[in-house]
N, C-alpha and C positions, 0 to 999 in steps of 0.2 A: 387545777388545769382543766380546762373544759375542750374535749375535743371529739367528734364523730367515731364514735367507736364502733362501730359497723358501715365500710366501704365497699364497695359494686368494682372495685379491682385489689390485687397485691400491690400494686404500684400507687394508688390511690391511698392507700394504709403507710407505706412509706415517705410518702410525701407530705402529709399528715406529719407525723413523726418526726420527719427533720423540720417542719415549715414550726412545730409547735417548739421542737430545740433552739433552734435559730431564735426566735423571740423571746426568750429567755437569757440571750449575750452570747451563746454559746456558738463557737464554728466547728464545720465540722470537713476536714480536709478530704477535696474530692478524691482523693486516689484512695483513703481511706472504704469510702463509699464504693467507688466501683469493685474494688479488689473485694470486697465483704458481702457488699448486697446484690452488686450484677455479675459476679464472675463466681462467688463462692455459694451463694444461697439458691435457692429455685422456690416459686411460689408453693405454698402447701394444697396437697389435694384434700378432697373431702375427708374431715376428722382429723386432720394433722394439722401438728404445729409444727412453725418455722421460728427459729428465736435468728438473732446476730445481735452484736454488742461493736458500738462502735465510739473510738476514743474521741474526748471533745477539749475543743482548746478555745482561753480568752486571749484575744490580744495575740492569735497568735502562738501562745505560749501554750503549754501543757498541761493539763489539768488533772488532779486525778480522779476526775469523775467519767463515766461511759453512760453512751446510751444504749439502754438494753431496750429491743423491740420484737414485741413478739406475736406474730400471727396467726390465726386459728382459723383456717379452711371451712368453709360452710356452702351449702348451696344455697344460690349462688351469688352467696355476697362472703366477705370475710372480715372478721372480730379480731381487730387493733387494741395493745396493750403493749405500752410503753414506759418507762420510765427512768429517770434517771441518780445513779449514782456515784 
């Protein structure tokens, strides 16, 4: 999987992340999303990492794979590492 692993935002690295999950077949239910990434997480400051793991579905249906996404604060850009299992 080929994708920009160092972004000029947290939200940038996110969207990355799901836009590369989604092309893969994979959905990912917004309320999942908001409850994990917008409401439970906060962007990492310099030298921190921010992980979340968010559950992924075909068709709808349940999968038992997650996507694990994790971000590493830098000035001032931030290092995207993702993957799925």
């Amino acid at each position: 999987m080929n994708y920009p692993v160092y972004n000029p935002t947290y939200s940038a690295c996110i969207d990355v992340a799901i836009q590369a999950t989604l092309r893969q077949g994979y959905t990912i239910k917004s309320d999942d999303l908001w409850q994990v990434v917008a409401c439970n997480s906060s962007r990492p400051k310099e030298g921190k990492t921010m992980t979340c793991h968010l559950p992924l579905f075909e068709d709808d249906k349940p999968q038992r794979k997650w996507l694990h996404i994790s971000v590493y604060g830098m000035n001032p850009t931030y290092e995207l590492n993702f993957y799925i299992l």
